[in-house]
MIBA-314691 format. One record per residue (C-alpha): residue number from 1; residue in one letter; y negated, x negated, z. Coordinates in Angstrom, 3 decimals, padded with zeros to 6 digits, always signed. Last residue first. Layout:
    k  r        py        px        pz
  NUM  a         Y         X         Z
...
***
This chain:
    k  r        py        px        pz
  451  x  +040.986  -021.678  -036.733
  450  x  +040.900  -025.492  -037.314
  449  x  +039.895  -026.414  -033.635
  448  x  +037.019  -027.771  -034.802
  447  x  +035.714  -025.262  -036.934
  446  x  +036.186  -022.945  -033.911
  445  x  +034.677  -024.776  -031.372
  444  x  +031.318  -025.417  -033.588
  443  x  +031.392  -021.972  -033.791
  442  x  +031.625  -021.137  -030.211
  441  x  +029.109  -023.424  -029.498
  440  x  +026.392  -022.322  -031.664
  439  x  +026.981  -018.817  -030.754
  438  x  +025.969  -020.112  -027.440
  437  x  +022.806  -021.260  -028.982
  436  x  +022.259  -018.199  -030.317
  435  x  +023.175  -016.634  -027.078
  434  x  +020.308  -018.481  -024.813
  433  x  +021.346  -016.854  -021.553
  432  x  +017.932  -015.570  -019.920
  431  x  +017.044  -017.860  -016.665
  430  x  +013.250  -017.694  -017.528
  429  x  +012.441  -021.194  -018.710
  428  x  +016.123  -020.670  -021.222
  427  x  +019.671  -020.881  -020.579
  426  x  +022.666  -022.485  -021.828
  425  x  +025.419  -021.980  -019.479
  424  x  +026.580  -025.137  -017.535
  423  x  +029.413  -027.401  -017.169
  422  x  +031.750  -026.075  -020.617
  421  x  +034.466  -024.803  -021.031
  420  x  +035.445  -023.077  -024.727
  419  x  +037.327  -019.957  -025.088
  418  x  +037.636  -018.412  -028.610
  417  x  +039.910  -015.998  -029.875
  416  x  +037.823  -013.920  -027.108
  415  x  +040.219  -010.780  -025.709
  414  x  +038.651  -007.438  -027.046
  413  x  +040.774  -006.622  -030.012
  412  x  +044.278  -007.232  -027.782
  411  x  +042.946  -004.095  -025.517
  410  x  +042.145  -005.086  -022.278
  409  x  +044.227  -005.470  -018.771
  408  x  +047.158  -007.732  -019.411
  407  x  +045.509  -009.486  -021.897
  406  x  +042.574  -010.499  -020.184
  405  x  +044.949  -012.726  -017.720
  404  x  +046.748  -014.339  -020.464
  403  x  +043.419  -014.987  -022.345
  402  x  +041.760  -016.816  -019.166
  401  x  +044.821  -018.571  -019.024
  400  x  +044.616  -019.739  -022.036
  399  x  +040.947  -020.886  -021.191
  398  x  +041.862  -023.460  -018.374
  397  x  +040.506  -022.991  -015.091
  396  x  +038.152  -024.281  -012.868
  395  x  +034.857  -022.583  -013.823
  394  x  +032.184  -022.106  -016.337
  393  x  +032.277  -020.160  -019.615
  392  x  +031.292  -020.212  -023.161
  391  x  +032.920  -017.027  -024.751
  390  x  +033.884  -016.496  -028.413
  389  x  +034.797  -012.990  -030.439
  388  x  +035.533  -013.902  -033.793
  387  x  +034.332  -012.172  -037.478
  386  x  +035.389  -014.414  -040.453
  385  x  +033.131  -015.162  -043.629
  384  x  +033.792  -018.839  -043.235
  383  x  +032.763  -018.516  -039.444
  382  x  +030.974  -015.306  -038.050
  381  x  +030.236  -015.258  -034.460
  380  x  +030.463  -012.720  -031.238
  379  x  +029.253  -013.593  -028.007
  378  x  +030.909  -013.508  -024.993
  377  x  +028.845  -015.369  -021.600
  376  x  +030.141  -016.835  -018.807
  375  x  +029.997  -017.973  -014.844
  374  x  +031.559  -018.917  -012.143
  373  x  +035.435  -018.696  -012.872
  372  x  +037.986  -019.627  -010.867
  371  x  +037.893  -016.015  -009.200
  370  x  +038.770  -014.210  -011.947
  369  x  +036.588  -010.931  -011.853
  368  x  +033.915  -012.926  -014.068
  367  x  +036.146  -012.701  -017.080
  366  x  +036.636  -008.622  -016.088
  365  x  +032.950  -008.522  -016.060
  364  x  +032.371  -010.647  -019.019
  363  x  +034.458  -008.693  -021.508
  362  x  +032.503  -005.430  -020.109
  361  x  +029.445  -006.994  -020.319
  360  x  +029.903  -008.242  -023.913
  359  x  +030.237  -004.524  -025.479
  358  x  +032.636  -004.241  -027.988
  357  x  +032.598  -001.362  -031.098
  356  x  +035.592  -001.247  -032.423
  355  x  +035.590  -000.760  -036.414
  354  x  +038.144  -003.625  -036.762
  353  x  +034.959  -005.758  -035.184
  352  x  +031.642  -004.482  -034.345
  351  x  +030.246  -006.679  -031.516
  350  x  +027.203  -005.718  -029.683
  349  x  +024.353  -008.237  -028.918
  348  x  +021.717  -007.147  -031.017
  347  x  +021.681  -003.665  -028.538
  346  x  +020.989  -005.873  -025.651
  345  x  +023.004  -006.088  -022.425
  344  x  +024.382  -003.679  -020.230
  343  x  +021.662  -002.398  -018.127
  342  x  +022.963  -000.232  -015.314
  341  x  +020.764  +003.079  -013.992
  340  x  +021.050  +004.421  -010.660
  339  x  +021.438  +008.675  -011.198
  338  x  +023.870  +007.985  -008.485
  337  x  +026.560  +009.291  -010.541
  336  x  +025.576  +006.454  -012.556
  335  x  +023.450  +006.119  -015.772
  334  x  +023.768  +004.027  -018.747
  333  x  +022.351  +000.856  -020.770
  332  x  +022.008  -000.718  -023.616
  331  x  +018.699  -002.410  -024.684
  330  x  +016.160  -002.274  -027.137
  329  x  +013.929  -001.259  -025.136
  328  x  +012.893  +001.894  -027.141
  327  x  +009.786  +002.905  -025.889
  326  x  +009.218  +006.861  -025.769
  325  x  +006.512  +009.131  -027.437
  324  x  +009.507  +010.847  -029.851
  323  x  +013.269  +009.638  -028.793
  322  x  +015.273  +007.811  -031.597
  321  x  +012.238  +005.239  -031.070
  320  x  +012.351  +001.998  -033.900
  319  x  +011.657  -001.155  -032.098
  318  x  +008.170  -002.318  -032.127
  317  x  +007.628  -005.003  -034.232
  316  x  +004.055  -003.978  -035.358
  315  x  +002.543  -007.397  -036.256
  314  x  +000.295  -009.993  -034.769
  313  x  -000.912  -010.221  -030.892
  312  x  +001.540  -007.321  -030.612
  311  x  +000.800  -003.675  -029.081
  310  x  -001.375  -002.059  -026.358
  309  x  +001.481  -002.120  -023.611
  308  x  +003.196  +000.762  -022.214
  307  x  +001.827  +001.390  -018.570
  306  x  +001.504  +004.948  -018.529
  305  x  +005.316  +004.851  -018.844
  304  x  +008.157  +006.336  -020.924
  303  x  +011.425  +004.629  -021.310
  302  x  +014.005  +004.428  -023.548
  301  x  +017.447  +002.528  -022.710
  300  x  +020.118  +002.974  -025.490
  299  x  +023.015  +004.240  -025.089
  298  x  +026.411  +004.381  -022.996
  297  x  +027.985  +007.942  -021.543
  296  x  +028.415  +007.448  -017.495
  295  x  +025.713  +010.546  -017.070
  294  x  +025.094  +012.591  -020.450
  293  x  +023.350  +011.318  -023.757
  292  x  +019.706  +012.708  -024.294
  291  x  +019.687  +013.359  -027.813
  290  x  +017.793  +011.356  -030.957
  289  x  +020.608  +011.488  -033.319
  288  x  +020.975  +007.408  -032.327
  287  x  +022.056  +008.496  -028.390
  286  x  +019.498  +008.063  -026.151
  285  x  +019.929  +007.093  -022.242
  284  x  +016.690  +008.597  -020.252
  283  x  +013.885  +006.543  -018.218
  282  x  +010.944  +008.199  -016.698
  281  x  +007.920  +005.898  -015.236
  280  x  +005.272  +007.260  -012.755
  279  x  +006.945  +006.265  -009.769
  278  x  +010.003  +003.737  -010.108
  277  x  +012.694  +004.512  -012.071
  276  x  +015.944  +004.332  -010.209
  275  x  +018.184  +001.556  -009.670
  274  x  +018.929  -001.896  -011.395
  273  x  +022.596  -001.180  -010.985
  272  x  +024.676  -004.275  -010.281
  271  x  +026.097  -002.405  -007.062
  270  x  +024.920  +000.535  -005.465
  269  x  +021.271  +000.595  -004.249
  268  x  +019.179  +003.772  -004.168
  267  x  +018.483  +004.850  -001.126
  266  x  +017.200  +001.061  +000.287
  265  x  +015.784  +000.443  -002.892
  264  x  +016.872  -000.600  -006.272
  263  x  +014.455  -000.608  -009.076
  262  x  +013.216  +000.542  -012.351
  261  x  +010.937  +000.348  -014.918
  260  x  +008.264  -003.147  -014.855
  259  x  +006.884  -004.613  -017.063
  258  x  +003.699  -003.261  -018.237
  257  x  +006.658  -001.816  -020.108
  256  x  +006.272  -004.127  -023.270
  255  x  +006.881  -006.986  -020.822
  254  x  +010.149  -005.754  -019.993
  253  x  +011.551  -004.613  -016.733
  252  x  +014.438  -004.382  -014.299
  251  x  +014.826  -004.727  -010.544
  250  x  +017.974  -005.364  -008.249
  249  x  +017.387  -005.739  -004.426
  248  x  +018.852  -008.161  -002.002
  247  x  +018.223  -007.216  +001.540
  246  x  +018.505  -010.145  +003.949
  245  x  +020.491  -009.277  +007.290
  244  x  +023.740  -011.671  +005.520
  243  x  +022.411  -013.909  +003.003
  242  x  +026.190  -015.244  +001.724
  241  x  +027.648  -011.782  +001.518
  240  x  +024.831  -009.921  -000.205
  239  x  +025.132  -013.235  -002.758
  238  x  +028.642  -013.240  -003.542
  237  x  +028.447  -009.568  -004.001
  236  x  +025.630  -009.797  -006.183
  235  x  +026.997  -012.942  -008.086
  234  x  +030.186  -010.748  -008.706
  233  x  +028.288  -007.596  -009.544
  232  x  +026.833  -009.502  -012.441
  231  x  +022.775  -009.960  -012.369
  230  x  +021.352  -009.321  -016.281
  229  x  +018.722  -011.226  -016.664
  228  x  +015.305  -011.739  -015.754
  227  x  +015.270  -009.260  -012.077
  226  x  +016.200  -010.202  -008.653
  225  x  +014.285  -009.115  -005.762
  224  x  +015.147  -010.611  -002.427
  223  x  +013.917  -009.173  +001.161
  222  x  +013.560  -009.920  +004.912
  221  x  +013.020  -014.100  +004.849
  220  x  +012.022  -015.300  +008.464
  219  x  +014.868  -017.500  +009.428
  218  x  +017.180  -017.951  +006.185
  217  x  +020.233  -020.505  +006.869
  216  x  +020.913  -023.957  +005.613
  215  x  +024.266  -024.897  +007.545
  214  x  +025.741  -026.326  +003.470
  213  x  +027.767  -025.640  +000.968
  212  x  +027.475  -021.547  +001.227
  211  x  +023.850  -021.234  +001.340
  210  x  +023.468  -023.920  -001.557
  209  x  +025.500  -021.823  -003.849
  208  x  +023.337  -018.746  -003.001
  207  x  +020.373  -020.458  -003.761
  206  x  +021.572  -021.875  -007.449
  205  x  +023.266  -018.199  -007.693
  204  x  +019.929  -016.318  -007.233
  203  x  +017.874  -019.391  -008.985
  202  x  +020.283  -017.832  -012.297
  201  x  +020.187  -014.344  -011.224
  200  x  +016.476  -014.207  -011.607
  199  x  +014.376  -014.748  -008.351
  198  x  +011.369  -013.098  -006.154
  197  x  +011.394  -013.791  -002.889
  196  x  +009.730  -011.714  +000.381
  195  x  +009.586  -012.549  +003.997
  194  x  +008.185  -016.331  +003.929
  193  x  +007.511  -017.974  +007.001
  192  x  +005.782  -021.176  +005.802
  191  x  +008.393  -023.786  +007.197
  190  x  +011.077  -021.709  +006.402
  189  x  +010.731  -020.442  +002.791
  188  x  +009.988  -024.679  +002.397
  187  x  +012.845  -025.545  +003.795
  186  x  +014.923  -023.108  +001.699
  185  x  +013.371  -023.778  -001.494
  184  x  +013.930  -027.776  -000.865
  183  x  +017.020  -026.850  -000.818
  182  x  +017.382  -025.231  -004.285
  181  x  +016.200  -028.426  -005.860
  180  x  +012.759  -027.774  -007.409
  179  x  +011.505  -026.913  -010.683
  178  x  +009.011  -024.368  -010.031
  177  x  +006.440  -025.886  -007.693
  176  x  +005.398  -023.767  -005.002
  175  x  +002.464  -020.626  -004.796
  174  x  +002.728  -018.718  -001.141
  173  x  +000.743  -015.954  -001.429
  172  x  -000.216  -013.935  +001.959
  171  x  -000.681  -010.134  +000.914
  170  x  -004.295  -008.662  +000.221
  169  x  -002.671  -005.821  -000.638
  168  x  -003.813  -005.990  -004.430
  167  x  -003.598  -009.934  -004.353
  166  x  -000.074  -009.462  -003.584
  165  x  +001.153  -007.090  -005.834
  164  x  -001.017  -008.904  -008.804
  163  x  +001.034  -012.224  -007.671
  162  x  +004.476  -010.460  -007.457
  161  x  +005.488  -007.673  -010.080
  160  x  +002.683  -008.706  -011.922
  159  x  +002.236  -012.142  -012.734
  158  x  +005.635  -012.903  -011.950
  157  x  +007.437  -009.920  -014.038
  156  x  +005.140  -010.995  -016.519
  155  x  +006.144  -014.302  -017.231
  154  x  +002.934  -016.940  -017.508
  153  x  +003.112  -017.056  -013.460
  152  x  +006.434  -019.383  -013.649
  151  x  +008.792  -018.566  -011.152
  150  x  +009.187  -019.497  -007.232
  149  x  +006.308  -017.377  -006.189
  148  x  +007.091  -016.803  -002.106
  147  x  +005.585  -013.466  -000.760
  146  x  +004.572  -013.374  +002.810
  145  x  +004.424  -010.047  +004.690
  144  x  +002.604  -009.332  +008.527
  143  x  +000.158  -007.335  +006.548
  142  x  +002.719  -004.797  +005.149
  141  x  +004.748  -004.602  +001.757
  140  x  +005.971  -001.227  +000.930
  139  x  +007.967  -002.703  -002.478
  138  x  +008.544  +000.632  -003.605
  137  x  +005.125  +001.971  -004.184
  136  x  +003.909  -001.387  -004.468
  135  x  +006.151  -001.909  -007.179
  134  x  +003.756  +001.266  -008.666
  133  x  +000.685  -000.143  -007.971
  132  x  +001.522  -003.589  -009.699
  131  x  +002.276  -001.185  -013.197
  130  x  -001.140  +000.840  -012.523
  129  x  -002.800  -002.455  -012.345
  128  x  -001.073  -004.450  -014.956
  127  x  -001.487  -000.898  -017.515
  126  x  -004.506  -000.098  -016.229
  125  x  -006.126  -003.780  -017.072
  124  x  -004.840  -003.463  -020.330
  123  x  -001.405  -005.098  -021.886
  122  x  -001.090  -007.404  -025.078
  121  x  +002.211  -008.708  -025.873
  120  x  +002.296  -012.033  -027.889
  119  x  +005.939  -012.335  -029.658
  118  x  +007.658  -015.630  -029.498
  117  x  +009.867  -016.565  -032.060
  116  x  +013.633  -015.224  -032.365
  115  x  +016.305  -015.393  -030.130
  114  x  +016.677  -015.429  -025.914
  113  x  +013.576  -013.635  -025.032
  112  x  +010.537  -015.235  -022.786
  111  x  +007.851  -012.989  -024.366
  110  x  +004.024  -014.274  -024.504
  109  x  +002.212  -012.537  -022.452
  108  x  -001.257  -011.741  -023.635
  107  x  -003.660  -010.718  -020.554
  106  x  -006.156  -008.290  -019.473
  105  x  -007.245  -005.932  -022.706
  104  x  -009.651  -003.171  -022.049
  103  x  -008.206  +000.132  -021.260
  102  x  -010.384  -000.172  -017.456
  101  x  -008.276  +000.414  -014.450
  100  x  -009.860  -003.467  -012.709
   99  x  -008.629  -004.213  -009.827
   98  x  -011.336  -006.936  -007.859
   97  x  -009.872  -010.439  -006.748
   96  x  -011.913  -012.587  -005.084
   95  x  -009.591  -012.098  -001.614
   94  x  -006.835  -014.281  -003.077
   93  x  -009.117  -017.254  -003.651
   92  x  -010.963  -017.018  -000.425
   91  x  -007.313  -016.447  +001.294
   90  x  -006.312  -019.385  +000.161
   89  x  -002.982  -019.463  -001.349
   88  x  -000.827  -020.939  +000.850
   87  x  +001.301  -023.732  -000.074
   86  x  +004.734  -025.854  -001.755
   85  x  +004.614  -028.775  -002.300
   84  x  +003.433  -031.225  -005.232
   83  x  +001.129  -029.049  -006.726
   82  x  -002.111  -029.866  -008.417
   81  x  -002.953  -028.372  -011.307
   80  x  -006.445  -029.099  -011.079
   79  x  -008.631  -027.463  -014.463
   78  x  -008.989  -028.999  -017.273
   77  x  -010.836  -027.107  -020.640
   76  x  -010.218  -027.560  -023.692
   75  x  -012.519  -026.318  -026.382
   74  x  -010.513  -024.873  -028.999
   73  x  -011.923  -024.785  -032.948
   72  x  -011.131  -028.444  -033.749
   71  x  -007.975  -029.085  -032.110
   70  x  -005.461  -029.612  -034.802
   69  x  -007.649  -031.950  -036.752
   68  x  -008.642  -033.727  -033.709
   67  x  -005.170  -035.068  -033.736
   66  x  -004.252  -034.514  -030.159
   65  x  -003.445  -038.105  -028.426
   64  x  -006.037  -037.497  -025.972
   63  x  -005.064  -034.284  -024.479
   62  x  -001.293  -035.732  -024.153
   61  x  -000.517  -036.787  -020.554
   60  x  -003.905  -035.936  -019.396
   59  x  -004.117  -032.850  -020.702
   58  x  -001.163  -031.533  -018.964
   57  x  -001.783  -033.434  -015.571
   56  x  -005.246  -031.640  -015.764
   55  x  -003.869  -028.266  -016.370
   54  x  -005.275  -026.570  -019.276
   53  x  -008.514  -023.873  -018.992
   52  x  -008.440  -022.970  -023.051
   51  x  -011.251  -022.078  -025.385
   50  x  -011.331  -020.539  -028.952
   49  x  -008.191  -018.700  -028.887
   48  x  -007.912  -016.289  -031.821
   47  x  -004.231  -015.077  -030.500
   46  x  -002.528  -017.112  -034.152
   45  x  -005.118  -019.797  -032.680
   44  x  -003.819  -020.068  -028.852
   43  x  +000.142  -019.453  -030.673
   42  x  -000.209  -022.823  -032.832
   41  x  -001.866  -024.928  -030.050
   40  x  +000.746  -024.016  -027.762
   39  x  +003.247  -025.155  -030.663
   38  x  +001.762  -028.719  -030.504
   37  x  +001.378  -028.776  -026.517
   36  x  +005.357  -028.604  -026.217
   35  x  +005.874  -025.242  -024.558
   34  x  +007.075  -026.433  -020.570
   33  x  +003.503  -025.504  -019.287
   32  x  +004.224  -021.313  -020.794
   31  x  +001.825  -020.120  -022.227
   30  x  -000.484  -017.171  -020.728
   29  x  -003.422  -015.794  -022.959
   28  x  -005.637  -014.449  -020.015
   27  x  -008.389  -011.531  -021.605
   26  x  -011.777  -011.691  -020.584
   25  x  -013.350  -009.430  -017.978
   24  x  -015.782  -012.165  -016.548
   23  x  -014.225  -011.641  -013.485
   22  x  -010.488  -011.891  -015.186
   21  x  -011.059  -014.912  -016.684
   20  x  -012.001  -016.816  -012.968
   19  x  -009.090  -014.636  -011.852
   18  x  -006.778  -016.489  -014.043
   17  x  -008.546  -019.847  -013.494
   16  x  -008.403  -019.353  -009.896
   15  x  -004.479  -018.576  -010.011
   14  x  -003.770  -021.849  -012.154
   13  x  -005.859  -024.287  -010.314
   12  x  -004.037  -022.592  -006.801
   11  x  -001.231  -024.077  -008.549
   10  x  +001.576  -022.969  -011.272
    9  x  +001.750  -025.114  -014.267
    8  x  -000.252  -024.837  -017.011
    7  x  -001.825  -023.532  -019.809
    6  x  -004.653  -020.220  -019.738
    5  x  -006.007  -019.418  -023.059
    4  x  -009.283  -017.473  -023.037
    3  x  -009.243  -014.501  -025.244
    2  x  -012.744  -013.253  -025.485
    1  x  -014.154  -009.667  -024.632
***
C-alpha cells in the first residue's frame, strides 16, 4: 500500500483520480485546493507522500515556481480539474467503482476543525464502506435520485456521506464548483434535476437568504441534509419555512467516526436535534465519573461504531474516554424526550467564570431569538489576567440592546461584557466558526474600549 496524495478542486479529474487510487488499493491523502501549496507539501511528507495527482490549474499556477528543494521526494502528477459548471458524473466513471470491506487503509482526511493544526485521520476501506452503508440505510435513495456535491470532496462528510453513497447505488452525481453565488446553485439544481443536497448551516442560510429575496423556487429538489456545524433552530425554522415540500434533515459526524453518527429522519426530526444514531452506531451522554447521564442532563458525546478510524497520521491525540471501548467526541451534547440527540458545542468551548459553568449555545440561542439579529457566536477571553464573556454578532441592532434584552431573561453572569458588530462571522473552508479568531476580536474590542 502507498499513500498517494490527491490535491485539487472538485471535477470529474478529482473523482477518477480517487478511484484510480482506490483500484490499485492505495490510500487517498485528501488536502484541501484552498491549502497554500507550501503547507500541502509539508502534510504530503509528514503522511510519507511520495507521489501526488494535483489539479492542472493548481500546478500550473505555482508547480513551476516550487523550489526543487522542497519537492524532491514527490512526483507530481496533473490531472484535469476542469470545472467551470456544474455536471454529471459519467456514468463510466461512477460505475468503476468496486467496495472494498478490507481493514486496509483508504484515505487520510485531514480535519477541518476550528483551532489547532491539522490532524491526518486514517480510516479503512470497512470503515468508509460500512459508514456509506449505513447513510444509505437512512438516506433510502432510489434510481430516479440525483445528488448535488456542493462541498469540497477532501471533507469526509462529502466523500462519504455523499459521493461513496452515490457510487455505491449507482446514484446520478452531479459534481459543481464550490465557490459559487447561491443563485447560480439554484439554476443549476434546476437545470440538472437534482433531488438530494448536501450543505452546512452556513450555504444553508446563504440559500435560504436567496429563496426569500428573490422568485427562485426549488422544482425537482426532495431532500436537504445539513451537517458541519452546529445548525440553530432559528436558521432551521427559517429555512423549513422558506423551502416549503423540501425536507430538511439534520446530520452529525466526525471524521474519527468514519464520520458519520446520527441523523434526523422522517420519525425522528424535532428541531435542531441531529437525531438518532444511525444503524450500527450507539451514542450515550457521559458524565466525567464515567456514568451514563440521564435524558435532558448535559455531557459529553461518546460514541461507539464499527467504523472508528485507525488512528492519526502522527501521534495518539485521541481524547481521553470516561466510557471504556467508546470515542469521546469531544463534544457536548444531550438527549431529548425523543431520544433525538442535540450537540451543543465543543467541550474547549465552555466558559468557567465565578464558578458557573456557561455553555455558548445557550447564550447564542436566546441572542439568535432576537429577530434583528442573523447570526453570532460567544466566546469567552482572558485580557490582562481578566475572564470576559464576548460575542461577535450580525444583525441590525445595537449591542446594548442586545444586553438589555439578555438581561431580562439570563442570569447577570451569562450576559457578554462584550458585544462587537461586525458584517460576517469568521468561518473556515467547511463553514465551522473560527473561535480563536473570534476570540481575537473580542479582545481587541475590549482593549480598545478601555475595559
Amino acid at each position: 500500500m502507498s499513500r498517494i496524495a490527491l490535491y485539487g478542486e472538485n471535477s470529474v479529474g478529482y473523482v477518477k483520480s480517487l478511484l484510480r487510487i482506490w483500484r490499485s488499493h492505495d490510500s487517498a491523502v485528501l488536502i484541501d485546493p484552498r491549502i497554500p501549496m507550501g503547507s500541502a507539501i509539508l502534510m504530503m511528507r509528514e503522511a510519507h507522500v511520495k507521489k501526488c495527482l494535483i489539479g492542472g490549474r493548481i500546478f500550473a499556477s505555482v508547480g513551476d515556481g516550487l523550489p526543487r528543494e522542497i519537492t524532491r521526494d514527490i512526483e507530481f502528477v496533473p490531472f484535469d480539474d476542469t470545472c467551470t459548471a456544474a455536471e454529471l458524473l459519467p456514468n463510466e466513471v461512477r460505475d468503476s467503482f468496486s467496495p472494498d470491506y478490507s481493514s486496509d487503509e483508504a484515505v487520510v482526511i485531514y480535519s477541518s476543525g476550528t483551532t489547532g493544526k491539522s490532524k491526518g485521520i486514517i480510516l479503512s476501506y470497512f470503515a468508509v464502506n460500512t459508514n456509506a452503508d449505513a447513510v444509505i440505510d437512512y438516506m433510502k435513495p432510489t434510481s430516479d435520485d440525483r445528488i448535488y456535491i456542493a462541498k469540497t470532496l477532501c471533507h469526509s462528510s462529502t466523500l462519504i456521506g455523499e459521493l461513496l453513497v452515490a457510487l455505491k447505488t449507482h446514484m446520478d452525481v452531479i459534481i459543481a464548483p464550490t465557490v459559487i453565488p447561491p443563485r447560480l446553485m439554484i439554476e443549476n439544481i434546476n437545470r440538472l434535476g437534482a433531488t438530494i443536497l448536501c450543505l452546512n448551516p452556513t450555504l444553508l442560510s446563504l440559500l435560504t437568504g436567496e429563496v426569500n429575496r428573490t422568485t427562485h423556487r426549488f422544482d425537482t429538489l426532495r431532500t436537504v441534509y445539513v451537517s458541519g456545524s452546529i445548525l440553530s433552530e432559528k436558521l432551521c425554522d427559517e429555512a423549513r419555512l422558506a423551502l416549503p415540500g423540501i425536507e430538511i434533515y439534520n446530520v452529525y459526524g466526525l471524521s474519527e467516526a468514519g464520520p458519520r453518527v446520527s441523523a434526523q429522519r422522517r420519525e425522528c426530526c424535532h428541531g435542531a436535534s441531529v437525531g438518532k444514531a444511525i444503524r450500527g452506531v450507539t451514542v450515550k451522554i457521559i458524565g466525567e465519573d464515567g456514568g451514563e447521564l440521564p435524558q435532558g442532563q448535559v455531557g459529553m458525546i461518546h460514541v461507539c461504531t464499527p467504523s472508528i478510524f485507525s488512528g492519526y497520521v502522527v501521534g495518539d491525540e485521541k481524547l481521553k474516554s470516561y466510557r471504556e471501548n467508546m470515542l469521546n467526541t469531544g463534544d457536548l451534547g444531550f438527549i431529548d424526550t425523543y431520544g433525538e440527540l442535540h450537540v451543543i458545542g465543543r467541550a474547549d468551548d465552555v466558559i468557567i467564570t465565578d464558578s458557573h459553568k456557561i455553555y455558548p449555545s445557550d447564550i447564542e440561542s436566546r441572542i439568535l431569538s432576537i429577530r434583528e439579529v442573523d447570526e453570532c457566536t460567544v466566546v469567552g477571553v482572558s485580557v490582562s489576567g481578566k475572564a470576559y464573556i464576548g460575542c461577535l454578532y450580525v444583525g441590525n441592532i445595537d449591542g446594548a440592546r442586545i444586553k438589555k434584552i439578555l438581561r431580562a431573561c439570563s442570569p447577570t453572569y451569562e450576559v457578554p461584557k462584550v458585544m462587537a458588530r461586525c458584517e460576517v462571522i469568521p468561518k473556515n473552508a467547511n463553514g465551522k466558526v473560527m473561535r480563536e479568531r473570534v476570540r481575537e476580536i473580542i479582545e481587541d474590542n475590549i482593549k480598545e474600549a478601555g475595559i
